[in-house]
C-alpha positions as CSV (number, residue, x, y, z in Angstrom):
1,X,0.0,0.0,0.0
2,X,1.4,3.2,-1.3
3,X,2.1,5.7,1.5
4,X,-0.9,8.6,1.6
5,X,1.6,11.4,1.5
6,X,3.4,9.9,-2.2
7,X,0.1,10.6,-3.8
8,X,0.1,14.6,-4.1
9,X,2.1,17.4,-4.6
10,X,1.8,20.0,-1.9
11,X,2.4,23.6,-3.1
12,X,3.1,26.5,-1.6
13,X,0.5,28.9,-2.7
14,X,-1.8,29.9,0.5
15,X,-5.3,32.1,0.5
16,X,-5.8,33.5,3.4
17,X,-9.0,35.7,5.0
18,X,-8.0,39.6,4.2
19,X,-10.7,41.6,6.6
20,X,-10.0,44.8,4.4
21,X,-12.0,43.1,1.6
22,X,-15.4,45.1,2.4
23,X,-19.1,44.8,0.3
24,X,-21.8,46.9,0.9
25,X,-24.4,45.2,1.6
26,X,-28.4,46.1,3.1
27,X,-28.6,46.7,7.1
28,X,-31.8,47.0,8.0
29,X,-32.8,48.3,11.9
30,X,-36.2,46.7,13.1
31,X,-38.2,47.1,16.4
32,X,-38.6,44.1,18.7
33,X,-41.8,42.4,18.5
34,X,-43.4,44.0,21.3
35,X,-42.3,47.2,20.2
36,X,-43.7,47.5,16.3
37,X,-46.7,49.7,15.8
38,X,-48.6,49.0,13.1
39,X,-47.9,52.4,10.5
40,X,-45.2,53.5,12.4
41,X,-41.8,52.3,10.9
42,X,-38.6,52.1,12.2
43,X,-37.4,53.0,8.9
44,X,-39.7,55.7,8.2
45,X,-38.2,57.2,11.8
46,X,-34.8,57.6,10.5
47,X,-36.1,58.8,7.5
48,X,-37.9,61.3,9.3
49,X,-35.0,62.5,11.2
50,X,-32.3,62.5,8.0
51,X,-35.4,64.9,6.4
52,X,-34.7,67.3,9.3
53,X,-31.1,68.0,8.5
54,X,-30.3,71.2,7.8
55,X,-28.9,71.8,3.9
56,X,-25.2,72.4,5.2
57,X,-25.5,69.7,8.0
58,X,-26.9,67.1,5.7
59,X,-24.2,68.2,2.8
60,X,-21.7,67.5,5.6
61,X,-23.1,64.1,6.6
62,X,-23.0,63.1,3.1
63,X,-19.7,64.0,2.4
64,X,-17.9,62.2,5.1
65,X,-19.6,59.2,4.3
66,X,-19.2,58.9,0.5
67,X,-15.5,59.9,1.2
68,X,-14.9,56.8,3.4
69,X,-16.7,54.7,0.7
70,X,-14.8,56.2,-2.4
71,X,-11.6,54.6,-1.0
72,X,-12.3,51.3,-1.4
73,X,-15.6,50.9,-3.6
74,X,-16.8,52.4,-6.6
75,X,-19.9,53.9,-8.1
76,X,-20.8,54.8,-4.0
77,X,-23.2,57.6,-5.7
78,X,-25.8,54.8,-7.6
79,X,-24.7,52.1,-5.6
80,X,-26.7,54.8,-2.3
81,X,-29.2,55.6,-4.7
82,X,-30.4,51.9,-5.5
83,X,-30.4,51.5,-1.5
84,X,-32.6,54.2,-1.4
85,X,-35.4,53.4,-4.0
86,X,-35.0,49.4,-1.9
87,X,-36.1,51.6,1.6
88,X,-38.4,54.0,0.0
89,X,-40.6,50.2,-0.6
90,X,-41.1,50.2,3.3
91,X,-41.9,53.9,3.6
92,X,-45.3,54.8,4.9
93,X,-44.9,58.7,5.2
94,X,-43.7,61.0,2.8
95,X,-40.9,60.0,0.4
96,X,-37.8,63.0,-0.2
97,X,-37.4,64.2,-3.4
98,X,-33.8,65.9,-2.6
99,X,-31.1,63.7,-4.5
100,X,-28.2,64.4,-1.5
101,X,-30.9,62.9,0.8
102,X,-32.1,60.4,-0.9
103,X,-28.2,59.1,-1.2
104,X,-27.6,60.0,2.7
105,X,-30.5,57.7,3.9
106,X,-29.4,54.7,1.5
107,X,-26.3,55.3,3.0
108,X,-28.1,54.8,6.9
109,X,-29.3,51.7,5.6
110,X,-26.5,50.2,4.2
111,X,-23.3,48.5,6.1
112,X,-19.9,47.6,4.8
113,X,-19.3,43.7,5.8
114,X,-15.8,42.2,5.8
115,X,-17.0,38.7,4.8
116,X,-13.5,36.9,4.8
117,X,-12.7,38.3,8.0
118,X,-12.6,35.4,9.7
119,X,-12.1,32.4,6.8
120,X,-11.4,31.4,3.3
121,X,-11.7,28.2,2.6
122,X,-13.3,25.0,1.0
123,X,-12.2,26.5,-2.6
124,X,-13.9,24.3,-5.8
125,X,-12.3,25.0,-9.2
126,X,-13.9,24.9,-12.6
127,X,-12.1,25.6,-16.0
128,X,-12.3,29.0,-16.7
129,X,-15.0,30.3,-19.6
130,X,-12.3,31.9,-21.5
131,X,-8.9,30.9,-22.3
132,X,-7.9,33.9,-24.6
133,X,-4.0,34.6,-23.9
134,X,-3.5,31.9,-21.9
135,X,0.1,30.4,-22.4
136,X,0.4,27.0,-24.1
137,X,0.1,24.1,-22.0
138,X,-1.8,26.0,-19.1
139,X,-5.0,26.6,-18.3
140,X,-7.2,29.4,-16.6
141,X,-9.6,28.2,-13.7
142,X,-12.0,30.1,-11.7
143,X,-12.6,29.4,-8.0
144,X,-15.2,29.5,-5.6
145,X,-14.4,30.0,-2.1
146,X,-16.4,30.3,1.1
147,X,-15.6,33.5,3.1
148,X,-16.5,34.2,6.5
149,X,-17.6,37.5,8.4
150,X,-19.5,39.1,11.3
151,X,-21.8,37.0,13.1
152,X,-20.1,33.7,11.6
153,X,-22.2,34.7,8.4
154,X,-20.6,33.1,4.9
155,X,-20.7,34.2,1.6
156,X,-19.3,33.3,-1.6
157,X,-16.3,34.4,-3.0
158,X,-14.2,33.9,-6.4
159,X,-10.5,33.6,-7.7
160,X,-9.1,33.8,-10.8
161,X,-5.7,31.8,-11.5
162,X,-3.5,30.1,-13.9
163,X,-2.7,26.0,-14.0
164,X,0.4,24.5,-16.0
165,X,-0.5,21.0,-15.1
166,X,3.1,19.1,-14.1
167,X,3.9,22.9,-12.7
168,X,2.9,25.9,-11.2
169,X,-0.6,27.1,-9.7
170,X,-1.3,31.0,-9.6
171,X,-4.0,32.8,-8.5
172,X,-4.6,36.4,-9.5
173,X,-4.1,38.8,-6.8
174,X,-7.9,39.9,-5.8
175,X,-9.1,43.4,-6.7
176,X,-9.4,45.4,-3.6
177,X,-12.9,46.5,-4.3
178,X,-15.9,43.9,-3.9
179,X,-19.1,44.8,-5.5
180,X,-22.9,43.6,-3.9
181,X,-25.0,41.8,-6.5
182,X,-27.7,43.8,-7.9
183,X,-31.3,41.6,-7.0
184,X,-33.4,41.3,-9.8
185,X,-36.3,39.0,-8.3
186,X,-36.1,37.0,-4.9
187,X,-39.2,34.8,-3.8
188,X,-38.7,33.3,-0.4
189,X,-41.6,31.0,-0.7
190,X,-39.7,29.2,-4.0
191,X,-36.1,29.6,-2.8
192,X,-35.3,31.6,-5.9
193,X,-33.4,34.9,-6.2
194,X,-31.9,35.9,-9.8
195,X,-28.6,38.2,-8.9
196,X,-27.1,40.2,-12.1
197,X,-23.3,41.0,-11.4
198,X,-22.5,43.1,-14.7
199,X,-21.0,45.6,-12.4
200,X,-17.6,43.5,-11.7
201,X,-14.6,44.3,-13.9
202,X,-13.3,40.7,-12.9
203,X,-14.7,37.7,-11.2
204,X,-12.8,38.6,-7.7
205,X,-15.0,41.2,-7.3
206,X,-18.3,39.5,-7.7
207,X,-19.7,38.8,-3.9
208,X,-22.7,36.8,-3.4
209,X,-23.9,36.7,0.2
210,X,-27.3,36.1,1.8
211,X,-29.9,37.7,0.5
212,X,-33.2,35.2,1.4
213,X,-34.3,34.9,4.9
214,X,-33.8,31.3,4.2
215,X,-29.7,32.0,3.7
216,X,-29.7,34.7,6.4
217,X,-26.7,32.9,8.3
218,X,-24.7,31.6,5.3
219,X,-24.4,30.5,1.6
220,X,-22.1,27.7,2.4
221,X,-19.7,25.0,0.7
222,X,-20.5,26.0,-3.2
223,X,-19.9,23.3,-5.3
224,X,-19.3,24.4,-8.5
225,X,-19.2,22.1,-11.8
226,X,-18.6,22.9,-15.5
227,X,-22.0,20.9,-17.0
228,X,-22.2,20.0,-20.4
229,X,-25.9,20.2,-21.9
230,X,-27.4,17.8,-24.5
231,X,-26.6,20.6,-27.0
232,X,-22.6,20.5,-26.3
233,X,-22.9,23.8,-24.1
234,X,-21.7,24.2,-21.3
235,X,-23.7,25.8,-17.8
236,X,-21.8,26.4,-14.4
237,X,-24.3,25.0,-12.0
238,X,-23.3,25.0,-8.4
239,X,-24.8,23.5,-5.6
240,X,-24.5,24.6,-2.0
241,X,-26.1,24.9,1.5
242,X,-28.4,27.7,2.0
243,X,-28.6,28.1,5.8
244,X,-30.8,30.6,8.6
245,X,-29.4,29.8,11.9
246,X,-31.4,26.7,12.2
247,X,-32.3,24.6,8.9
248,X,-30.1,23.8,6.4
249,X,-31.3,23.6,2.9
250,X,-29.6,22.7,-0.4
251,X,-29.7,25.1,-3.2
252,X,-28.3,25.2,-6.8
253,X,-26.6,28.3,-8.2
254,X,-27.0,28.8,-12.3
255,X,-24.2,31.2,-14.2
256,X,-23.6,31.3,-17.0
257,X,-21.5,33.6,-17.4
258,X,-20.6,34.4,-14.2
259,X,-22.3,38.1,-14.3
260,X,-25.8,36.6,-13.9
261,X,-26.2,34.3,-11.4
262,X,-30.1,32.1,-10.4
263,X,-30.6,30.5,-6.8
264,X,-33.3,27.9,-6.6
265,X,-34.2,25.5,-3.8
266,X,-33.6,21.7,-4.2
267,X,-36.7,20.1,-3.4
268,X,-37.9,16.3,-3.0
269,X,-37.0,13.9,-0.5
270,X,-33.4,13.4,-1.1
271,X,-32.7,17.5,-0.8
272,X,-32.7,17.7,3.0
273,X,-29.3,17.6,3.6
274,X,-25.9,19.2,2.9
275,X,-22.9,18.6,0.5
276,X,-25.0,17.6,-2.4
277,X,-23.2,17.5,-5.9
278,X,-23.9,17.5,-9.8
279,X,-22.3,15.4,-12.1
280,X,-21.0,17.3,-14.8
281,X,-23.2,16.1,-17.5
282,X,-26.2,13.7,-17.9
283,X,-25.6,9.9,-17.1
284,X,-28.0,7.4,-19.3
285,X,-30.3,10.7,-20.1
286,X,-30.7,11.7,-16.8
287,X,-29.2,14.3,-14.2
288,X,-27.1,12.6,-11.4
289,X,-26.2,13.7,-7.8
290,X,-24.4,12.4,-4.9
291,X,-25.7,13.1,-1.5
292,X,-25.6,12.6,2.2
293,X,-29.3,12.6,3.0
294,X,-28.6,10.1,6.4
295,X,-25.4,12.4,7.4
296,X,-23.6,8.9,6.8
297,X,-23.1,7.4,3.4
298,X,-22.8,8.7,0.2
299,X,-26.0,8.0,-1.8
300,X,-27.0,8.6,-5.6
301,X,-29.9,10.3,-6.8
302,X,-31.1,10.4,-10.4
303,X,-33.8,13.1,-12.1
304,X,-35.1,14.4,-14.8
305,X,-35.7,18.0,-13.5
306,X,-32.4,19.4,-12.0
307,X,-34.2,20.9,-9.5
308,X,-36.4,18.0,-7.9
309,X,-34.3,15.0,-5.9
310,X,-36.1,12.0,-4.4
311,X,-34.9,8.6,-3.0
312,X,-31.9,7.1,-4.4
313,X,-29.4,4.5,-3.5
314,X,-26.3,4.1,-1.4
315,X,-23.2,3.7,-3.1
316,X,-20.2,4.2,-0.6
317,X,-20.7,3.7,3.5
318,X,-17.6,3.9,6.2
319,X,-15.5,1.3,6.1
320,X,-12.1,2.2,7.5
321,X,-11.1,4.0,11.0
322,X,-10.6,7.2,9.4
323,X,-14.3,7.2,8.0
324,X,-16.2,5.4,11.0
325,X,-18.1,8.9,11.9
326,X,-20.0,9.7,8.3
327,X,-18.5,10.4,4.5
328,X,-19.6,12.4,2.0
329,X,-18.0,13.9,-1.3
330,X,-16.0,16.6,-2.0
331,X,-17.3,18.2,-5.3
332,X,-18.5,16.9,-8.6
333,X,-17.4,13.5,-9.9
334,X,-14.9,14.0,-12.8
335,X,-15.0,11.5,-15.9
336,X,-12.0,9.7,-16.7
337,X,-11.5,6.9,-19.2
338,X,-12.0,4.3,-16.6
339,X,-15.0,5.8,-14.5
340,X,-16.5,8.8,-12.3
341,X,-13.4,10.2,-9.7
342,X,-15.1,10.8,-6.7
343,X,-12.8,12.7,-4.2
344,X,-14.6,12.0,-1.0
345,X,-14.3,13.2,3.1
346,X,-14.4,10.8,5.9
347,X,-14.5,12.0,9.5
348,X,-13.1,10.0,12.3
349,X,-11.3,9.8,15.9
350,X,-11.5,13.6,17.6
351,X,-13.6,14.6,14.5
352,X,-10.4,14.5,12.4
353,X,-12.0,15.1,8.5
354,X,-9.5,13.5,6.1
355,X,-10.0,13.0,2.7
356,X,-10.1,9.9,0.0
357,X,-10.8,8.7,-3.4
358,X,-13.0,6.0,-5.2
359,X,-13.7,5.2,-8.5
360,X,-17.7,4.3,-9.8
361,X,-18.7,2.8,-13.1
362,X,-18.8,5.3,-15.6
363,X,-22.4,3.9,-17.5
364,X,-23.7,2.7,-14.1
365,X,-22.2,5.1,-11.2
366,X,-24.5,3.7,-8.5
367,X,-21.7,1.0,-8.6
368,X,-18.5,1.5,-6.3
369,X,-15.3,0.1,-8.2
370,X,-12.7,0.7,-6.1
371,X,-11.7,3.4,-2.9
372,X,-8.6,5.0,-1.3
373,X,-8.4,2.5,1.8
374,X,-5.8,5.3,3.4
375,X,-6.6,9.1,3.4
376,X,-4.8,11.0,0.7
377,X,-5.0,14.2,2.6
378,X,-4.9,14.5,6.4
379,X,-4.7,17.1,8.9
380,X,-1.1,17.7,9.0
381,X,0.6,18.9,12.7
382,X,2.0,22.4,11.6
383,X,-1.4,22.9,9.6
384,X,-4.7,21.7,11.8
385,X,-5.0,24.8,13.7
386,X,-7.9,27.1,12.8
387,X,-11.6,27.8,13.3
388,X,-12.4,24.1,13.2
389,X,-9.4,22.6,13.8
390,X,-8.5,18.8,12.6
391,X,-10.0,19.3,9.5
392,X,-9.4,19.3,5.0
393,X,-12.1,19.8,2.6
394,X,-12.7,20.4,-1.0
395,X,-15.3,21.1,-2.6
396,X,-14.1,20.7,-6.5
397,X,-10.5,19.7,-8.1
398,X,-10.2,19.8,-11.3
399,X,-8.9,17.7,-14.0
400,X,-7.0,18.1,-17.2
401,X,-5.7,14.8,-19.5
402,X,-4.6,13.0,-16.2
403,X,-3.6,15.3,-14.7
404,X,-5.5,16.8,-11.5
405,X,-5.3,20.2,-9.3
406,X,-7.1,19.6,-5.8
407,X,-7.9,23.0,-4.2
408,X,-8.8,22.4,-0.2
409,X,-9.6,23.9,3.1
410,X,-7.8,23.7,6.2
411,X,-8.9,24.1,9.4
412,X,-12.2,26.0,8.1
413,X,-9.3,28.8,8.2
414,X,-7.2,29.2,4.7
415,X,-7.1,27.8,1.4
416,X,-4.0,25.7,0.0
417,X,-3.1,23.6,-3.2
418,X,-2.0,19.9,-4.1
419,X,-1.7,18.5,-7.4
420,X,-1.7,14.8,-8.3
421,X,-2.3,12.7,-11.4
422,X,-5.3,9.8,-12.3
423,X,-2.9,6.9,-12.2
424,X,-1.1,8.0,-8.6
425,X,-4.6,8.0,-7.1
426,X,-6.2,4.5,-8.6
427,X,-2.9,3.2,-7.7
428,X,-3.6,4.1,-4.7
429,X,-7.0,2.6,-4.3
430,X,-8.0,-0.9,-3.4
């Protein structure tokens, strides 16, 4: 048996959470239950008393705020505008005419959130939609991450970066300005919000963080694949876990260019847990999904609505120390000549999360051909420190010939980098 630690390349490139990353985002004040009266606003309140600024006094106001703003983000002017016509909705009085106070009182309802303050990890990586000026040999990926801010709340985040499988990974240095999503249409009752992002000059800039009641504490763990329609197009789908503080839900993200962006709910009877993920095309005419509905095994789901998941099988269950507790996957299965790669996560002893590989039949993937009877990644002793300590995670690697890049999370804390090839890892399974 190979030893775990012969079957990747570590390298050296690190993300880690940069607080001064800031996006502007809604704050909205409320009463307490037993304080609301019925035609009496907490909004409308500060509205009332921003109205009652003197001219110079309000100028002032205005001034200092839009100043701090201008140093990090850009178009503060509209971007305090659209804030305002969001509040003027909720407004039962009088609405201001006055442009400088319109922008002021967007500005009293708006916050600046660091949301990788705290974290910046489980990365998934997706070749990139275009590969203009690329040099030969090397590719361009694009890469979700999951940041984390005030209050423990996660958004999503994105990298851009350069592969030359066999060599070097780089990942463009992030714009220092992050730019909110404009809403288009949100219904809570479907799950569905349609987010246009047109506004980003590059993808590092795009934030998407909770905007449904139903994702008020987190969009966590996107897993993003590169699906190939019937038609030979492609669609980035991404699935992920939309969570409130109390029930988690999965969701499914829809780019396609990654400027407009769709949220719906998974629903059905296999959608009621996390770290569910697409394959990256249809198997046998049908979409396919691997799941962790029990919070155990890995299961397989089959549908012919993307959307809608019900029962399924089990395919892969704990079978060595290191997976006793529960397994699941980490990302979307890749297709290689002999089968679907399924890089996998197995949580033992201490709550240690290592991860694995197996193998399933590529025309029937329901069937398990072979697994990773060691952990190809563990928590290492100079690197299990963090938020969640004891702990790797991934939620996409990527693949090119046979070669493969596995982006991961440590410690629910940073973001590093391993690269490997198809024949190291099925050498290394049993």
């Amino acid at each position: 048996m190979p030893d775990s630690d012969s079957v990747l390349d570590h390298h050296d490139l690190i993300l880690r959470p940069d607080p001064s990353r800031t996006v502007i985002r809604p704050f909205s004040p409320e009463y307490p239950d037993n304080f609301r009266t019925e035609g009496h606003s907490r909004a409308q309140v500060i509205v009332d008393r921003v109205v009652a600024l003197g001219g110079a006094e309000l100028d002032a106001e205005l001034k200092a705020i839009t100043d701090s703003l201008d140093e990090r983000h850009r178009d503060v002017d509209d971007l305090l505008r659209r804030r305002f016509d969001e509040v003027a909705k909720l407004l039962d009085g009088e609405v201001p005419e006055d442009d400088a106070c319109r922008r002021l009182i967007g500005a009293y309802f708006s916050e600046e959130f660091s949301f990788e303050s705290a974290a910046l990890f489980n990365p998934s990586a997706v070749l990139g939609m275009n590969q203009e000026g690329v040099p030969e040999g090397s590719l361009r990926f694009a890469l979700s991450l999951r940041g984390i801010g005030e209050g423990h709340v996660s958004s999503v985040t994105f990298r851009t970066g350069i592969w030359t499988p066999g060599g070097e990974i780089c990942v463009d240095k992030p714009s220092r300005t992050a730019v909110p999503p404009i809403v288009d249409t949100g219904d809570e009752e479907t799950g569905s919000v349609r987010l246009r992002c047109e506004q980003s000059r590059e993808l590092s800039e795009t934030v998407l963080f909770p905007i449904l009641p139903s994702q008020r504490q987190g969009i966590e763990d996107l897993r993003l694949v590169r699906f190939q329609e019937d038609d030979g197009n492609f669609t980035y789908y991404g699935t992920f876990t939309a969570f409130d503080g109390r029930d988690a839900r999965p969701a499914l993200l829809t780019g396609y260019d990654f400027q407009t962006f769709e949220m719906r709910r998974l629903t059905g009877d296999a959608a009621g847990a996390k770290g569910m993920a697409l394959f990256p095309r249809k198997v046998n005419g049908q979409y396919v999904m691997l799941g962790r509905q029990d919070s155990e095994n890995i299961w397989l789901q089959r549908s012919d609505d993307v959307t809608v998941w019900n029962e399924g099988v089990k395919i892969v269950s704990p079978q060595f120390p290191w997976e006793y507790v529960q397994m699941g996957n980490c990302g979307s299965p890749i297709e290689i000549d002999e089968g679907w790669l399924v890089f996998t996560h197995g949580v033992g002893t201490v709550r240690n999360y290592c991860m694995g590989a197996c193998l399933l039949d590529k025309h029937d993937p329901a069937k398990l051909l072979a697994r990773t009877p060691e952990p190809i990644l563990k928590p290492s002793p100079d690197e299990r420190d963090g938020y969640v300590p004891n702990v790797v995670y991934s939620c996409g690697a990527m693949i090119h010939g046979r070669d493969v890049m596995l982006p991961f999370g440590v410690a629910d804390n940073f973001a590093a980098f391993a690269t490997t090839t198809v024949d190291r890892l099925l050498k290394a399974m049993s």
